[in-house]
C-alpha positions in Angstrom: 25.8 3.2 30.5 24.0 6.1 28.6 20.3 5.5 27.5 19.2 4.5 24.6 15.8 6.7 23.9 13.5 6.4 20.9 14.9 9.7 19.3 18.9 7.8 19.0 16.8 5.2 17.8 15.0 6.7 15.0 18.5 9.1 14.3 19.8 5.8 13.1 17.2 4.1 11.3 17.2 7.7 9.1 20.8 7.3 8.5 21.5 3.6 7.5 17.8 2.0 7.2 18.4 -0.9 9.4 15.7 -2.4 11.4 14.5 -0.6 14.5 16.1 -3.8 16.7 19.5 -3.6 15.0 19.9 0.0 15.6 19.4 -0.6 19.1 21.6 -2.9 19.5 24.4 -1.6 18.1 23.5 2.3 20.0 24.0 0.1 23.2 26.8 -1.6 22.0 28.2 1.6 21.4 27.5 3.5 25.1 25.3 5.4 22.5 27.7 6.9 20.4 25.7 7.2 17.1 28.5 7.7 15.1 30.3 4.6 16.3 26.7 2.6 16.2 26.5 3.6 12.8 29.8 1.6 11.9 28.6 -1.3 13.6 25.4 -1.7 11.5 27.4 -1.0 8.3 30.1 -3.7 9.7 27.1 -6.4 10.5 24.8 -5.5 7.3 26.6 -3.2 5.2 23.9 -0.9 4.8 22.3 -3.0 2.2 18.8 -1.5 3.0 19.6 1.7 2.0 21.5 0.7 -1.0 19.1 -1.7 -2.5 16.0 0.6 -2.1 15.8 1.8 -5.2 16.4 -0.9 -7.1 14.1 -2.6 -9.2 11.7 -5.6 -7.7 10.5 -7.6 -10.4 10.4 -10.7 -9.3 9.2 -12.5 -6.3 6.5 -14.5 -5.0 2.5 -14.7 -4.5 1.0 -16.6 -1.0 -2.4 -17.2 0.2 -3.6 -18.3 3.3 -7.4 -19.4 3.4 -8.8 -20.4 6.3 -13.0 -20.8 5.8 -14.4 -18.0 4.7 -11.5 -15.3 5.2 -8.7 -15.5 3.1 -5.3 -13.1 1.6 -3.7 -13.4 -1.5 -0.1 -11.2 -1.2 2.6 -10.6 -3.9 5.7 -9.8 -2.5 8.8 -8.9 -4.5 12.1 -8.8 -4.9 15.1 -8.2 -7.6 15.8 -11.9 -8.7 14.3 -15.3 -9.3 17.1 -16.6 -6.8 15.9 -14.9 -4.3 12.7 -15.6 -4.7 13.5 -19.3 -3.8 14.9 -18.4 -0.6 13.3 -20.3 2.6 13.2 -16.8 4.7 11.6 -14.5 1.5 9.2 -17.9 1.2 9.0 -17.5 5.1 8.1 -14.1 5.3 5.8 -13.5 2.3 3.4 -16.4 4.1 3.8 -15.1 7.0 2.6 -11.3 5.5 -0.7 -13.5 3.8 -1.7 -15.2 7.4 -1.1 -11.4 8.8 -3.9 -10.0 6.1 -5.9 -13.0 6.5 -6.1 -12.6 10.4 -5.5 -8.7 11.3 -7.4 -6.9 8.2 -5.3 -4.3 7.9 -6.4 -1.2 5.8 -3.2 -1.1 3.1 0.4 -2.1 3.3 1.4 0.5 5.4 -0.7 -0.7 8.2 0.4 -4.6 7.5 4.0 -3.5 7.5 3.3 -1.6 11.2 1.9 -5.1 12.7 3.9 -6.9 15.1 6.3 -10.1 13.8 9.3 -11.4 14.5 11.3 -14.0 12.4 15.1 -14.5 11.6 16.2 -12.8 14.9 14.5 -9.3 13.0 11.5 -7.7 14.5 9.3 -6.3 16.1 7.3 -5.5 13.0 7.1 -6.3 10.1 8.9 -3.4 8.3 11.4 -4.5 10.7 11.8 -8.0 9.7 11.8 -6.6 5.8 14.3 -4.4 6.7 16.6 -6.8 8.2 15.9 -9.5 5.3 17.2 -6.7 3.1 20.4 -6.6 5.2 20.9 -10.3 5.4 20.0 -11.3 1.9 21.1 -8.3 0.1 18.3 -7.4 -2.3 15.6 -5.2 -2.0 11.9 -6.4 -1.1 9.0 -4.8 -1.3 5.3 -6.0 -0.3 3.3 -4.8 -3.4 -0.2 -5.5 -2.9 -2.7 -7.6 -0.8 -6.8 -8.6 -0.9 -8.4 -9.8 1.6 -11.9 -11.6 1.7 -13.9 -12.3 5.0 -17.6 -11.8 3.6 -18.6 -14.8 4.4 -19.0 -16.6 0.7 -17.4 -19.7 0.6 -13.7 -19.4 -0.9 -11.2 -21.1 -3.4 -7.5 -20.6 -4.5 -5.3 -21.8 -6.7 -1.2 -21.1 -6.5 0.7 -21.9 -9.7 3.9 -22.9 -8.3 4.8 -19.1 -6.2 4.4 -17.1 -9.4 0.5 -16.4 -9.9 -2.2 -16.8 -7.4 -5.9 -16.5 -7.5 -8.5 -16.2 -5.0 -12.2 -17.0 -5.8 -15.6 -16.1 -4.1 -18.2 -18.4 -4.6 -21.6 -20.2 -3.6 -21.9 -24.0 -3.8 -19.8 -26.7 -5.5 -16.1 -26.5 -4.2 -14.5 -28.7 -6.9 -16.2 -26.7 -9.3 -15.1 -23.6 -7.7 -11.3 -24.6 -7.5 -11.7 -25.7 -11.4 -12.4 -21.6 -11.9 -9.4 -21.0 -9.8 -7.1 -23.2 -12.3 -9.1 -21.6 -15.4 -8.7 -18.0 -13.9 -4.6 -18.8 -13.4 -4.5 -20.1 -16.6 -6.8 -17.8 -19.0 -6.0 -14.9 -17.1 -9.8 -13.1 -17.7 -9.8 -9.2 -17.1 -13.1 -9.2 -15.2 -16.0 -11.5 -14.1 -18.6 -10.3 -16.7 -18.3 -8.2 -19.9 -20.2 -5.2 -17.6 -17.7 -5.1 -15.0 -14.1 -5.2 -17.4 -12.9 -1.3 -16.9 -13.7 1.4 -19.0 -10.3 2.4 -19.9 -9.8 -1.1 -21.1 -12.7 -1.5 -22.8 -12.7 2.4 -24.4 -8.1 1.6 -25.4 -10.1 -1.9 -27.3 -13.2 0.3 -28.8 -10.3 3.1 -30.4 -7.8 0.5 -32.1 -11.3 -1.3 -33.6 -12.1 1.6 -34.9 -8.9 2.9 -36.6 -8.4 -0.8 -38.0 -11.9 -0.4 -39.5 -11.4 3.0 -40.5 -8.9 1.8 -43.2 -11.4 -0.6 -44.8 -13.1 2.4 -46.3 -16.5 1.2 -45.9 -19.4 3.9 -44.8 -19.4 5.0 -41.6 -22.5 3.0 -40.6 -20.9 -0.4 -41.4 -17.9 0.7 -39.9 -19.7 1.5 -36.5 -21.0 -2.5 -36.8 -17.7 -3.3 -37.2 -16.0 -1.7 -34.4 -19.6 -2.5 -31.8 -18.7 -6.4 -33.3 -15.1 -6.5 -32.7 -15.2 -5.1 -29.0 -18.2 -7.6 -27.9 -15.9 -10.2 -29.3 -13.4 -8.5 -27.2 -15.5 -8.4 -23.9 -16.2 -11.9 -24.5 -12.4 -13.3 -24.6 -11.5 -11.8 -21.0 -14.7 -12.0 -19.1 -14.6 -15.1 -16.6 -17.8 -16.4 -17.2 -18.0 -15.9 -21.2 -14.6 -17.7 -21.5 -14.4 -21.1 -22.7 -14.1 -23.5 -19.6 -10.3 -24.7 -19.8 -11.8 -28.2 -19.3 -15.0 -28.2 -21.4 -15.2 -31.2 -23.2 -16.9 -30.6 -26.2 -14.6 -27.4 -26.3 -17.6 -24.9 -26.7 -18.6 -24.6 -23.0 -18.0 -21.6 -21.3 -17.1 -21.3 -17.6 -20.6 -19.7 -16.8 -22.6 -22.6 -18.5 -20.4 -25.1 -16.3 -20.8 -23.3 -13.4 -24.6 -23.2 -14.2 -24.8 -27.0 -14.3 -23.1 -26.9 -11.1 -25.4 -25.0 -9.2 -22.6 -22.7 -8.4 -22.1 -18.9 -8.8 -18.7 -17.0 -8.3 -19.2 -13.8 -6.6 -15.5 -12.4 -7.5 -12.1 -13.4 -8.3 -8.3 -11.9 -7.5 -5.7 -13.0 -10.0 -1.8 -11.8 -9.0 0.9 -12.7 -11.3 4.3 -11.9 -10.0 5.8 -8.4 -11.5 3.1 -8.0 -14.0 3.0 -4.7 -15.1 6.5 -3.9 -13.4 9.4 -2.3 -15.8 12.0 -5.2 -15.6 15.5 -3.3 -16.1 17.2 -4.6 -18.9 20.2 -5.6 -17.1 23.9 -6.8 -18.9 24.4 -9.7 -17.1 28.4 -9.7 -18.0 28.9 -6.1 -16.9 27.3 -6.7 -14.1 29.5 -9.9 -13.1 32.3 -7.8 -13.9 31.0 -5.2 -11.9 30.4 -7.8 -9.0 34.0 -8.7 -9.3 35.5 -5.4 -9.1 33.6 -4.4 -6.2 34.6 -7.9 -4.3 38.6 -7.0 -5.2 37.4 -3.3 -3.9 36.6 -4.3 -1.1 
């Protein structure tokens, strides 16, 4: 039987994208004929890795995993709502979380090299993404991760799998998980008015200032104007100037609550699925018709 080496290996991976395991496993089911390996993997996954690569993922699913004072938040994606519902995606994108939470790994590239195995894919976890790929058919792609392990005492909040939020704090827990609901639901750009970005704040400071340009006031009451408008600004997505979601009297704002608490939140991570992805606009009929076609095709 000829040897399978690392270099037949990795000739395969660059030719159909299957997961380092697969290709294997077919190069010794083929006496390590690459060409006849090659049909193999396109017979067992159809070389949906490489196909669905550059497709779109807009949708998908956020995951936490908080254990004490460490904790992830991940957003994982993929192309549609259906999948995003499906037990092994589920599977895998908590398993990616509990991978951040434990390991620390520097970006995705170094979570994706970490060892897993799950659905008979491995040994890594680009593996087991790969071979999702394959078996599911859609493309998946981890997006981003935070990680906390500083020691403050931690709270999160998942809205159902679509928006996530991780929060920092120092003493009351309830209260802490109460920001974690508010943060989900209010969606604040920033903890304080000092630390919402520049580029945010300077995009706010230029539309306030042509929309007060046209009142044709002097140029000193039209500064007032635009200084008033983007403190207003500031104040509507900054955590702790927002009006508490739960404040009874409806005035109070999350950083007089957490006052009366005794608490203070050091930081927050908000992920909502897709958010600030181009969705492609898709013709649902041409591409059932499309589907179709391909099915009779093939």
């Amino acid at each position: 039987m000829a040897a399978i080496t690392a270099g037949m290996v990795a000739e395969l991976r660059a030719k159909t994208d299957a997961p380092m395991m697969e290709c294997k496993k077919a190069l010794t089911e083929a006496e390590g004929d690459i060409a006849r390996a090659e049909e193999i993997l396109r017979v067992k996954l159809g070389n949906k890795a490489g196909k669905a690569a550059a497709r779109i993922t807009a949708e998908g699913v956020v995951s936490a995993a908080v254990d004490g004072s460490t904790g992830a938040l991940v957003e994982v994606n993929c192309e549609t709502d259906f999948v995003s519902k499906n037990d092994a995606f589920l599977a895998f994108v908590k398993a990616c979380a509990e991978l951040v939470a434990k390991e620390a790994p520097a970006d995705v590239a170094a979570l994706s090299a970490l060892p897993l195995s799950m659905e008979s894919f491995g040994p890594t976890v680009e593996d087991v993404r790969k071979g999702l790929i394959g078996k599911i058919g859609e493309n998946m792609t981890i997006r981003r991760f935070k990680r906390y392990a500083s020691g403050g005492q931690l709270a999160h909040y998942l809205h159902g799998t679509r928006i996530g939020v991780v929060v920092e704090f120092d003493g009351d827990a309830v209260a802490a998980k109460d920001v974690a609901m508010h943060v989900a639901a209010m969606k604040p750009a920033a903890l304080s008015s000092a630390e919402v970005p520049a580029d945010v704040v300077e995009k706010e400071r230029k539309i306030a200032t042509e929309k007060a340009a046209e009142s044709g006031k002097p140029a000193e009451i039209v500064a007032k104007m635009v200084e008033g408008t983007v403190q207003k600004f500031l104040k509507e997505v900054s955590l702790l100037d927002q009006v508490f979601v739960k404040a009874a009297d409806g005035k109070q704002t999350v950083g007089a609550m957490l006052k009366d608490k005794g608490t203070t939140v050091k930081g927050f991570t908000l992920y909502v699925v897709g958010e600030g992805i181009e969705k492609k606009a898709d013709d649902f009929a041409a591409e059932v018709a499309a589907q179709v076609a391909a099915a009779k095709n093939g």
